[in-house]
PATIKOL-795856 format. One record per atom (N, C-alpha, C): residue number from 1; residue in one letter; atom name; x, y, z negated. Coordinates in steps of 0.05 Angstrom, whole numbers, plus 5000, padded with zeros to 4 digits. Example, Ala and Ser with C-alpha at 12.3 -4.5 7.8 and 13.67 -1.06 7.14 Angstrom:
# residues 2
  num  residuo  atomo     x     y     z
    1        A      N  5264  4886  4844
    1        A     CA  5246  4910  4844
    1        A      C  5264  4934  4844
    2        S      N  5257  4955  4858
    2        S     CA  5273  4979  4857
    2        S      C  5258  5001  4843
END
This chain:
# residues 222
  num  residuo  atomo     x     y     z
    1        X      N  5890  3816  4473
    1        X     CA  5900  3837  4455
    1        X      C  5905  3824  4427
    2        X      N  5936  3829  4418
    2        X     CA  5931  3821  4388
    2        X      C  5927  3841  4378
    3        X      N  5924  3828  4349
    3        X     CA  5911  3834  4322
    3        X      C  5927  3847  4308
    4        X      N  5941  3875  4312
    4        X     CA  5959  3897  4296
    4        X      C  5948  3897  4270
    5        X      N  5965  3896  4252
    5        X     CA  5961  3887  4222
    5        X      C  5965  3917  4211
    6        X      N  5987  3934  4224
    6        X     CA  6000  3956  4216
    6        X      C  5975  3982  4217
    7        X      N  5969  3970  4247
    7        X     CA  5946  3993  4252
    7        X      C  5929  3984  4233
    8        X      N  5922  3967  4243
    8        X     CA  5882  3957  4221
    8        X      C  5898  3968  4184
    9        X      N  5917  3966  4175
    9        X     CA  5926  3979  4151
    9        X      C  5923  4013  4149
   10        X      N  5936  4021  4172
   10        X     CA  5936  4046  4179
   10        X      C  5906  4063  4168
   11        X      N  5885  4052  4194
   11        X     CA  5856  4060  4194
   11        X      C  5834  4059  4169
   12        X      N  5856  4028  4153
   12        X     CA  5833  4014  4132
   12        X      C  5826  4041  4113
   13        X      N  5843  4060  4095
   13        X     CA  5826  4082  4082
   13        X      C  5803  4092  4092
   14        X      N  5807  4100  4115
   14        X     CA  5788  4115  4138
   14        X      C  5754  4107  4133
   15        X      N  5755  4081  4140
   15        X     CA  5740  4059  4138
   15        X      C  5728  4061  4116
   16        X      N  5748  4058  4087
   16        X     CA  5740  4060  4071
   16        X      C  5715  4077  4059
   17        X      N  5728  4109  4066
   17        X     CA  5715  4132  4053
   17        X      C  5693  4134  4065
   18        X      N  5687  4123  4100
   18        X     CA  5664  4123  4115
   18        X      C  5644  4101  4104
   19        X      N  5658  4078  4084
   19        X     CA  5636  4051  4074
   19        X      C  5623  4075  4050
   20        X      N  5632  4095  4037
   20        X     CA  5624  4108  4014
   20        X      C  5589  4120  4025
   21        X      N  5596  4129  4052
   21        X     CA  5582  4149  4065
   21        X      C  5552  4132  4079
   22        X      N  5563  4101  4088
   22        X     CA  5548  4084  4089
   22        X      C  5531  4080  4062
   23        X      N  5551  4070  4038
   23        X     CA  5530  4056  4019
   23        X      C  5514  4087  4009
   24        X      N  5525  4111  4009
   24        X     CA  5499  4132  4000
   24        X      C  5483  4127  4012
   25        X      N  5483  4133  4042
   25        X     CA  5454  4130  4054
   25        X      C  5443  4109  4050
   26        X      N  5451  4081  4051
   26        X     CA  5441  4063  4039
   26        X      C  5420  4058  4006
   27        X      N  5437  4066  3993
   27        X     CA  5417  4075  3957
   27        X      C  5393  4097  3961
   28        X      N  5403  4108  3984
   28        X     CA  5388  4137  3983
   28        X      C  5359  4129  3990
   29        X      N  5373  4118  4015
   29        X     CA  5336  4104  4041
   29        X      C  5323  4092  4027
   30        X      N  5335  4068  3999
   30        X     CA  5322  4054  3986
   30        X      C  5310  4059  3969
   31        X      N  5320  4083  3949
   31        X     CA  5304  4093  3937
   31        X      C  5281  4113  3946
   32        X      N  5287  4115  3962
   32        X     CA  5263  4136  3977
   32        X      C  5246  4108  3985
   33        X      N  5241  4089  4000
   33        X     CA  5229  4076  4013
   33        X      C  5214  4056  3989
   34        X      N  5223  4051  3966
   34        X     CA  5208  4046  3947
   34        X      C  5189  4055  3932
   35        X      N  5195  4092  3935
   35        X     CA  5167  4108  3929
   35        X      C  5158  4113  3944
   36        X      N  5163  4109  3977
   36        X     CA  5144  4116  3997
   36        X      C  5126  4093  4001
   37        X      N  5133  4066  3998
   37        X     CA  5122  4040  4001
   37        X      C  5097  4039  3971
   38        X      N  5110  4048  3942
   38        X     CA  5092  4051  3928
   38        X      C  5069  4060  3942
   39        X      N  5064  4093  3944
   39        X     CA  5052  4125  3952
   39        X      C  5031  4106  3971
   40        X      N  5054  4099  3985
   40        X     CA  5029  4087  4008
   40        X      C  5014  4076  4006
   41        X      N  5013  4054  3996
   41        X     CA  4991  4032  3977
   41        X      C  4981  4040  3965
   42        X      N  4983  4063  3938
   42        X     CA  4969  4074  3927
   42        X      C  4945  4096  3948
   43        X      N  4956  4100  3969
   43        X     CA  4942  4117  3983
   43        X      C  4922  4098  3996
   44        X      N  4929  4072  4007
   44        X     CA  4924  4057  4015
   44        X      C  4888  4050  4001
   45        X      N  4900  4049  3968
   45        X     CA  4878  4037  3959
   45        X      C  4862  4063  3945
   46        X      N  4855  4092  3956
   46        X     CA  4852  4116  3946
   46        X      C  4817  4109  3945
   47        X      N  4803  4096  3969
   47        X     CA  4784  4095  3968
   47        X      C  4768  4113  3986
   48        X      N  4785  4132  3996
   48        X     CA  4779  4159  4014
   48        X      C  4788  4151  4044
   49        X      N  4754  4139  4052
   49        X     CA  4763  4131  4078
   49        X      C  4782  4152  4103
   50        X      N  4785  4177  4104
   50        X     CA  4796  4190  4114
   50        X      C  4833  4179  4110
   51        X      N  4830  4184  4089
   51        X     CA  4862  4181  4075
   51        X      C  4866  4157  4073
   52        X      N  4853  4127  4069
   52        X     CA  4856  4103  4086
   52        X      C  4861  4099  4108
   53        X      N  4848  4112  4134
   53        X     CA  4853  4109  4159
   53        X      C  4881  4123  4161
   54        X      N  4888  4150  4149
   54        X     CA  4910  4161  4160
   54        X      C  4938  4142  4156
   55        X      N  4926  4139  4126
   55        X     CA  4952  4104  4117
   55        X      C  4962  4093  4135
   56        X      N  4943  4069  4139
   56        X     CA  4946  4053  4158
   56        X      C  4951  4054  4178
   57        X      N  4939  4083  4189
   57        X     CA  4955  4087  4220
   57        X      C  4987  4089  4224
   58        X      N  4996  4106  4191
   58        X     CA  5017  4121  4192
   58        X      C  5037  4096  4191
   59        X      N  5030  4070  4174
   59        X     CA  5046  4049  4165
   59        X      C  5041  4026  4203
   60        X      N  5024  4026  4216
   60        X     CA  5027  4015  4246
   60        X      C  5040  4018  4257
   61        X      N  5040  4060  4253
   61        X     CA  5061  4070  4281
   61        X      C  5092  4063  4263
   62        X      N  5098  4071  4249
   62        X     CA  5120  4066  4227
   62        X      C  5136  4040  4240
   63        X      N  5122  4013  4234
   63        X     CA  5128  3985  4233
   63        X      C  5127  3982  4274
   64        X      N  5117  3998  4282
   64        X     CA  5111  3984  4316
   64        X      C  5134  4001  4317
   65        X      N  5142  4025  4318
   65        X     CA  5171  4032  4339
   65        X      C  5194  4030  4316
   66        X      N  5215  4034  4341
   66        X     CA  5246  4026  4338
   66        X      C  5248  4049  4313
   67        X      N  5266  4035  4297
   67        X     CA  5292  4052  4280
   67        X      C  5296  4076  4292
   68        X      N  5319  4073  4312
   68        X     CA  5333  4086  4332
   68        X      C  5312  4115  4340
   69        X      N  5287  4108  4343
   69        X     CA  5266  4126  4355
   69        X      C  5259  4148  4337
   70        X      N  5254  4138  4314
   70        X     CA  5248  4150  4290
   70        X      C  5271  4168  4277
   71        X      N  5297  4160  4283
   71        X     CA  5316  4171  4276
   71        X      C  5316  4194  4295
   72        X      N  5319  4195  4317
   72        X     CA  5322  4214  4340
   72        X      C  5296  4234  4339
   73        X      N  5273  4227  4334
   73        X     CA  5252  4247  4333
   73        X      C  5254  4258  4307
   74        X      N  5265  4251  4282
   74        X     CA  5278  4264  4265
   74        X      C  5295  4289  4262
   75        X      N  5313  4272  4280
   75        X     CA  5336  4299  4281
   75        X      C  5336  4312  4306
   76        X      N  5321  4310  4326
   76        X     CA  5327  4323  4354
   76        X      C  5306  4342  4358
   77        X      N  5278  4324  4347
   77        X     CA  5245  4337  4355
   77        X      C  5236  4355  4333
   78        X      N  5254  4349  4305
   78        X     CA  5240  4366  4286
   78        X      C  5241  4392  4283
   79        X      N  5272  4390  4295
   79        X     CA  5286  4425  4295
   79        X      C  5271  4446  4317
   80        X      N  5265  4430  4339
   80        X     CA  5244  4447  4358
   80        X      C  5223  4465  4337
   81        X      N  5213  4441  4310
   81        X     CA  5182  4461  4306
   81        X      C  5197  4473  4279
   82        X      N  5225  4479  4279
   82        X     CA  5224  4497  4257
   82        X      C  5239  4481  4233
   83        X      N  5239  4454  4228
   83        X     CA  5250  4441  4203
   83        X      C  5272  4426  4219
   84        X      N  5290  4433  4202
   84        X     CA  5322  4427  4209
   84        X      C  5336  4413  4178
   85        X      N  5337  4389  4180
   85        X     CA  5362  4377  4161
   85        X      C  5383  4364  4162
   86        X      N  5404  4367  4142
   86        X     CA  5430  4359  4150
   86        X      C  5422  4334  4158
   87        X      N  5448  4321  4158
   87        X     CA  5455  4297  4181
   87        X      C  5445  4274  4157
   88        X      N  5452  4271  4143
   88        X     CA  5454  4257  4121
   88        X      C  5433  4259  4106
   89        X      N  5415  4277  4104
   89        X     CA  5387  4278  4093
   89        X      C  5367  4272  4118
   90        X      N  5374  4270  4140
   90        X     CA  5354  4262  4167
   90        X      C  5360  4219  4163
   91        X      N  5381  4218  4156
   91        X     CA  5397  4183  4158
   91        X      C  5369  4182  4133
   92        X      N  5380  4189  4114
   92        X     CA  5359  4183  4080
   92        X      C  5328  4184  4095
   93        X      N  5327  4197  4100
   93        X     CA  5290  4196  4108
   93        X      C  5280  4186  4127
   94        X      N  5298  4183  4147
   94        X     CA  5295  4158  4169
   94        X      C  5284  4134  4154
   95        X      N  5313  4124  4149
   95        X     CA  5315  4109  4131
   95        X      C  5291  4097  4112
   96        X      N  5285  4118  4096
   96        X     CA  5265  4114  4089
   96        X      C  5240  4108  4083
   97        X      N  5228  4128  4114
   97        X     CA  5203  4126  4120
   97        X      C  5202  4098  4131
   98        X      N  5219  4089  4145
   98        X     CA  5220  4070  4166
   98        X      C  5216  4043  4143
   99        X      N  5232  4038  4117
   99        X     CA  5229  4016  4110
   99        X      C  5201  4026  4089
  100        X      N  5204  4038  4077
  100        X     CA  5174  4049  4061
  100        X      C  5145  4038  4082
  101        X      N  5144  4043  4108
  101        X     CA  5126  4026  4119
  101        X      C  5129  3999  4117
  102        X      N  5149  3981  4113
  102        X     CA  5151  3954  4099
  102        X      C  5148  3944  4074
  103        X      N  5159  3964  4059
  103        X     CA  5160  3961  4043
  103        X      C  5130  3964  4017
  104        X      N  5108  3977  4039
  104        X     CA  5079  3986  4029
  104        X      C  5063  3960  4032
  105        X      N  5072  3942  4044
  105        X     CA  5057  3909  4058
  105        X      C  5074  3891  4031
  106        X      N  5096  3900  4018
  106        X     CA  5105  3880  3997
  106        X      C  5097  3886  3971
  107        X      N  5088  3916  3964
  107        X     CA  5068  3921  3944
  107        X      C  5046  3912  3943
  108        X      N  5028  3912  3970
  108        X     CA  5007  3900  3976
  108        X      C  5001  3875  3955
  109        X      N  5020  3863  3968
  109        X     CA  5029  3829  3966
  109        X      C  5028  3823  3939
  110        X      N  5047  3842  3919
  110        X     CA  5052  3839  3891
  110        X      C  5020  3844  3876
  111        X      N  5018  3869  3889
  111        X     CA  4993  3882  3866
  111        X      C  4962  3853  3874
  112        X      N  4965  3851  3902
  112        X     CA  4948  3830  3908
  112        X      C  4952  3809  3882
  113        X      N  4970  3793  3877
  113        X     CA  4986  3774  3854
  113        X      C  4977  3776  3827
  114        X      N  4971  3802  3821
  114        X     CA  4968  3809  3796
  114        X      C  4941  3793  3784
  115        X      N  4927  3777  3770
  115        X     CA  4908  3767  3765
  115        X      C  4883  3781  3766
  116        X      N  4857  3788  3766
  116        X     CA  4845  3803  3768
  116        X      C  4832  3805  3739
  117        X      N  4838  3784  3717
  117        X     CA  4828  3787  3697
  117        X      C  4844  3806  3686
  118        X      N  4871  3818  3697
  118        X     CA  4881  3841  3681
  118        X      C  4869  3867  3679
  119        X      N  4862  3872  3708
  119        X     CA  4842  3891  3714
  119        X      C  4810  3885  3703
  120        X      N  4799  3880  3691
  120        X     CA  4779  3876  3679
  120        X      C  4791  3880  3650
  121        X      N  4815  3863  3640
  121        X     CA  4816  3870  3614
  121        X      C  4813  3901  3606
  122        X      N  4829  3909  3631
  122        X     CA  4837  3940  3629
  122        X      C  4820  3962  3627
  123        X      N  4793  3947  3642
  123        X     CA  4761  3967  3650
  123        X      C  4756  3963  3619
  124        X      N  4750  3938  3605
  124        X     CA  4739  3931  3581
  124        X      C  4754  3946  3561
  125        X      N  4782  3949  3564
  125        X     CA  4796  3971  3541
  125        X      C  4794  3998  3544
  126        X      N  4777  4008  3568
  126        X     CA  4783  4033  3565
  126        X      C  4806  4048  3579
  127        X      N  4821  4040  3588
  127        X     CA  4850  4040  3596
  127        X      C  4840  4065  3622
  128        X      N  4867  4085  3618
  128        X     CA  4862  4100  3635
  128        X      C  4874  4087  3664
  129        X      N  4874  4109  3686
  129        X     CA  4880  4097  3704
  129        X      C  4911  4097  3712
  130        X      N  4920  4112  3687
  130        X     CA  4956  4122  3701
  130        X      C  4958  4094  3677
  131        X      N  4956  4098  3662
  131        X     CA  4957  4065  3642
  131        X      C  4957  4050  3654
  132        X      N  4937  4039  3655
  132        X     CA  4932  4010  3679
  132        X      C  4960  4005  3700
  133        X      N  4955  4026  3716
  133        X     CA  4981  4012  3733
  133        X      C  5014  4018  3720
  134        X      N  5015  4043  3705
  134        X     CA  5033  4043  3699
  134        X      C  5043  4013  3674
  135        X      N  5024  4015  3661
  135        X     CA  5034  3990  3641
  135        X      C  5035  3965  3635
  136        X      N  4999  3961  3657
  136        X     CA  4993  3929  3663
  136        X      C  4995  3925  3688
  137        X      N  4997  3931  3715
  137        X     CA  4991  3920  3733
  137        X      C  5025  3927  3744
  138        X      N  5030  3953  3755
  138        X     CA  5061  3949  3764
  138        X      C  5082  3923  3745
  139        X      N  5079  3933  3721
  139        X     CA  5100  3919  3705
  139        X      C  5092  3880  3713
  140        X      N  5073  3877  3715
  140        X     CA  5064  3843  3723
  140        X      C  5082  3847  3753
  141        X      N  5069  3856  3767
  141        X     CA  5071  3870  3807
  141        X      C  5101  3870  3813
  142        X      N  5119  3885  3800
  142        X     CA  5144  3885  3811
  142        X      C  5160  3855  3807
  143        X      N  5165  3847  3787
  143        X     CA  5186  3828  3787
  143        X      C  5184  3808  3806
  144        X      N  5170  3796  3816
  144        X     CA  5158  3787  3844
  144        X      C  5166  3789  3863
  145        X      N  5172  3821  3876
  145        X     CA  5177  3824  3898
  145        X      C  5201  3836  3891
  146        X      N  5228  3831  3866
  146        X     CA  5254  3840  3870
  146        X      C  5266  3824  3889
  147        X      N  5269  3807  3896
  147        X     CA  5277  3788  3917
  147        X      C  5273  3799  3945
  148        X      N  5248  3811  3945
  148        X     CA  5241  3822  3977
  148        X      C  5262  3847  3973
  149        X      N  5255  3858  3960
  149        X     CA  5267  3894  3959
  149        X      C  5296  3879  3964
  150        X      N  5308  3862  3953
  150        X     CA  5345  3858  3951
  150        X      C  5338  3847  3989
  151        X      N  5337  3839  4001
  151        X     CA  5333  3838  4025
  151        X      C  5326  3853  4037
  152        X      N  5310  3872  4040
  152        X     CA  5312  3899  4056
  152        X      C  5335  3922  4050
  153        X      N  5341  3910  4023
  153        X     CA  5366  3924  4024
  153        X      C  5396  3923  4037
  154        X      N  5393  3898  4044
  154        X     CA  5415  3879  4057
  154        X      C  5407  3888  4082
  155        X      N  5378  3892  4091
  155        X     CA  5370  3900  4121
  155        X      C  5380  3926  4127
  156        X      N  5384  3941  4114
  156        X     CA  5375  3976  4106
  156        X      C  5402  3975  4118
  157        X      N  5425  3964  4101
  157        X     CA  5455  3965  4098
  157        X      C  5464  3958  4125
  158        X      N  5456  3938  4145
  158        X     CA  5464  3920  4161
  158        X      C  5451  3945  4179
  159        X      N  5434  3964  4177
  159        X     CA  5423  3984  4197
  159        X      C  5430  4015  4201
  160        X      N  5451  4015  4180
  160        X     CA  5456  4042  4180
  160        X      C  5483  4047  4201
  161        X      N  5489  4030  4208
  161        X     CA  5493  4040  4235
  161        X      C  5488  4054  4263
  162        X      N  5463  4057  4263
  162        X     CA  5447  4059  4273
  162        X      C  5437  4096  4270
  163        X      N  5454  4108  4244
  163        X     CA  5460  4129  4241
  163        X      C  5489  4145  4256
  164        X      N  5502  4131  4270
  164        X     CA  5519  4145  4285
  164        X      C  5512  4157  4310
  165        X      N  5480  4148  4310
  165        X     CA  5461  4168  4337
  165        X      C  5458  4195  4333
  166        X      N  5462  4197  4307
  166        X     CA  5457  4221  4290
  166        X      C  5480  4244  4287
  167        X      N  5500  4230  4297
  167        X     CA  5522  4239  4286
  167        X      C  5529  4237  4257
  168        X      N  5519  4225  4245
  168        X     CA  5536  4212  4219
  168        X      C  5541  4186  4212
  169        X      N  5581  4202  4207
  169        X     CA  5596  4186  4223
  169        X      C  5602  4152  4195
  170        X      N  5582  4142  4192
  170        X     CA  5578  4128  4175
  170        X      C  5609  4107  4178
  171        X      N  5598  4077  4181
  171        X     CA  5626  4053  4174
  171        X      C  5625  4052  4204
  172        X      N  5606  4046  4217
  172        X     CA  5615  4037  4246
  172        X      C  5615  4063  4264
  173        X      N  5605  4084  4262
  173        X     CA  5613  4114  4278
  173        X      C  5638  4117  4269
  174        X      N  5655  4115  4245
  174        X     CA  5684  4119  4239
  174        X      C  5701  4105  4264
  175        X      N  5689  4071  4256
  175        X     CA  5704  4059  4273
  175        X      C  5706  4056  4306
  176        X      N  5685  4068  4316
  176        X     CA  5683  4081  4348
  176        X      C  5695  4105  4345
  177        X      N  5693  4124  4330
  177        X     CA  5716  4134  4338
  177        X      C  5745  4145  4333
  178        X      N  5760  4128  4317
  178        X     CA  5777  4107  4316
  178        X      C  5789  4101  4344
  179        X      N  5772  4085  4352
  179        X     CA  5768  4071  4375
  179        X      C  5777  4081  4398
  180        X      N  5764  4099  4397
  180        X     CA  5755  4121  4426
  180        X      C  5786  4135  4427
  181        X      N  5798  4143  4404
  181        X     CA  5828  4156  4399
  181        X      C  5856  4137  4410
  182        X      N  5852  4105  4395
  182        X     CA  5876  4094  4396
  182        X      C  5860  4078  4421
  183        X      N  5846  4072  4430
  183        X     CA  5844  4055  4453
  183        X      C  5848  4027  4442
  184        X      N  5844  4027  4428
  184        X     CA  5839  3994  4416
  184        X      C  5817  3982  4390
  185        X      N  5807  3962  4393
  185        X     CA  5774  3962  4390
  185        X      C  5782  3938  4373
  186        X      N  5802  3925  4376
  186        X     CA  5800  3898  4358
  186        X      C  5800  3902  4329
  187        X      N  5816  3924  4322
  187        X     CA  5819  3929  4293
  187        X      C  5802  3935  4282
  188        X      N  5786  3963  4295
  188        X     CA  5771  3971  4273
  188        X      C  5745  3954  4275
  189        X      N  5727  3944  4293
  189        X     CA  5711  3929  4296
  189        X      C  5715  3898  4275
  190        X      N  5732  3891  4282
  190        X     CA  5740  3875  4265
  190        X      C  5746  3873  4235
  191        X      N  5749  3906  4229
  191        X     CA  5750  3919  4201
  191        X      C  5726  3923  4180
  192        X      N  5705  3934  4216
  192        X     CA  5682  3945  4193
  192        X      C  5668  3913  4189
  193        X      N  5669  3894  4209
  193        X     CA  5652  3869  4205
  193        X      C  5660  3858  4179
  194        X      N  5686  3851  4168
  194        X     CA  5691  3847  4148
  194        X      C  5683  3869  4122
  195        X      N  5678  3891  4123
  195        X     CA  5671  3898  4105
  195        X      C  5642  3895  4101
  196        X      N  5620  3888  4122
  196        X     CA  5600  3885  4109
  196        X      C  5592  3863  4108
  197        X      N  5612  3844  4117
  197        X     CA  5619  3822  4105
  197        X      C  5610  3824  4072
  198        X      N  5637  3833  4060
  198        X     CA  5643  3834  4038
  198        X      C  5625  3844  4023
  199        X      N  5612  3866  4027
  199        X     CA  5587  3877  4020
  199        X      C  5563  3868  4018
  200        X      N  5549  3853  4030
  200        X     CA  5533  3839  4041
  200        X      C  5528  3815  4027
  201        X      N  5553  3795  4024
  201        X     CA  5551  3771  4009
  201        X      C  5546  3769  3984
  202        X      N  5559  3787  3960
  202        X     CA  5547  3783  3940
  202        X      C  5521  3795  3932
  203        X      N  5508  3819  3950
  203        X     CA  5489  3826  3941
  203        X      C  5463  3802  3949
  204        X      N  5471  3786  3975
  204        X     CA  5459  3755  3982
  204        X      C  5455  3743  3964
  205        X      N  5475  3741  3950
  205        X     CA  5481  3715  3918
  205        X      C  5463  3730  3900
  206        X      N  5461  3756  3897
  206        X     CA  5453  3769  3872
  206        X      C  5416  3771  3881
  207        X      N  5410  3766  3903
  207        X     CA  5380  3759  3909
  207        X      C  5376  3731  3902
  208        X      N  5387  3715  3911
  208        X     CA  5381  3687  3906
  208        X      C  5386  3681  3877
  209        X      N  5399  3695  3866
  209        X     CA  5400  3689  3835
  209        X      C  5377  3695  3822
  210        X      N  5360  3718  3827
  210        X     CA  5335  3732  3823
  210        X      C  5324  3719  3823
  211        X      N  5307  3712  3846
  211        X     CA  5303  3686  3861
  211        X      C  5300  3669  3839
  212        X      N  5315  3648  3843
  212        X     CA  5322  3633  3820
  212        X      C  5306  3628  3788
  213        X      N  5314  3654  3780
  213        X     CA  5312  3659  3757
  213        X      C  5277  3680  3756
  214        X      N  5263  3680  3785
  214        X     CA  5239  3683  3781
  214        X      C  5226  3661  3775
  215        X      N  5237  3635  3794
  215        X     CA  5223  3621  3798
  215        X      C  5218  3602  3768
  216        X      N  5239  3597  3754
  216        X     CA  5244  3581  3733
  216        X      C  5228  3596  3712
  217        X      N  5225  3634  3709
  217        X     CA  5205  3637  3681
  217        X      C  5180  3634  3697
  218        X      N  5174  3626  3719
  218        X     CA  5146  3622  3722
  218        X      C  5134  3596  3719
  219        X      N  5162  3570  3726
  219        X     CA  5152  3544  3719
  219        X      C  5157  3546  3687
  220        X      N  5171  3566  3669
  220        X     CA  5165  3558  3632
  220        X      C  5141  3577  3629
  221        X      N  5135  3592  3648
  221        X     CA  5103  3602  3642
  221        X      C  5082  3586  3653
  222        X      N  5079  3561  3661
  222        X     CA  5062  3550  3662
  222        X      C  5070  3530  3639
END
């Protein structure tokens, strides 16, 4: 089969307005999955063995099953007991929950990082407890793990495909069906790969720059 230039021109808007519908759910999952990944660790470290165990269980089952699973008991199992959401707010909280269980193991990691003499300074000042993390310990904690977060975001993006189970009809549900209409697969397949192509690479460059430029104020901080 060749490579119709006319068609793949034809479809490319199509494509387009469906990458819009991609990158929302994309910002959306991430910002949700960054306060769910917080929440969790904070819950994590509550101290309330009840609400510890529930954590941890909730962040196992989370991280042990599929995307795909999570997405479907979302939108298929929830409406049985009564809670029904659009298509596009079921993608966002999928989404979400699903990387927020990853993303609660890279807070871990950061707040672990944080020196422990900060926390002591912080007992010795008096420092309340929304202080403390809000002013000394997150603010040390995050810059650390921007490099991780720009990679799950690249993951997040590279997975929202995975929302056309859903019926929303994101970059690659456009392009199936597309597909499914003209009977030809080369174009649009070939369309959407290049766009997250294109998508994809600089936000690559824009981690490793991070990266980079973590690594260097930590060797002029020593």
């Amino acid at each position: 089969m060749n490579f119709d230039f006319d068609y793949a021109l034809q479809i490319l808007p199509t494509l387009l307005r469906a990458t819009v519908i991609t990158f929302q759910a994309t910002v959306g999952g991430m910002v949700l999955a960054m306060i769910v990944g917080l929440a969790l660790e904070l819950l994590r470290r509550s101290g309330v063995k009840p609400v510890v165990y529930a954590t941890k269980g909730f962040v196992s089952f989370v991280r042990g099953t599929p995307l795909l699973i999570q997405l479907y008991f979302l939108y298929y199992v929830l409406p049985l007991y009564g809670l029904s959401l659009e298509t596009m707010e079921t993608g966002i909280l999928g989404l979400g929950l699903h990387y927020g269980a990853y993303l609660s193991e890279v807070y871990r990691a950061g707040i672990d990082g944080v020196p422990k003499g900060q926390w002591e300074a912080a007992t010795a000042l008096n420092a309340s407890r929304t202080h403390t993390w809000l002013r000394i310990i997150l603010p040390q904690a995050v810059p650390p793990m921007l490099p991780v977060f720009g990679n799950y975001l690249i993951a997040m993006f590279k997975d929202t495909p995975l929302l056309a189970t859903i019926t929303l009809l994101e970059l690659l549900g456009t392009a199936q069906a597309e597909a499914a209409i003209s009977y030809r697969y080369l174009e649009p397949y070939t369309l959407v790969g290049l766009i997250f192509l294109v998508l994809s690479w600089p936000s690559a460059s824009l981690v490793r720059l991070i990266e980079n430029r973590i690594r260097a104020e930590n060797r002029n901080g020593r």
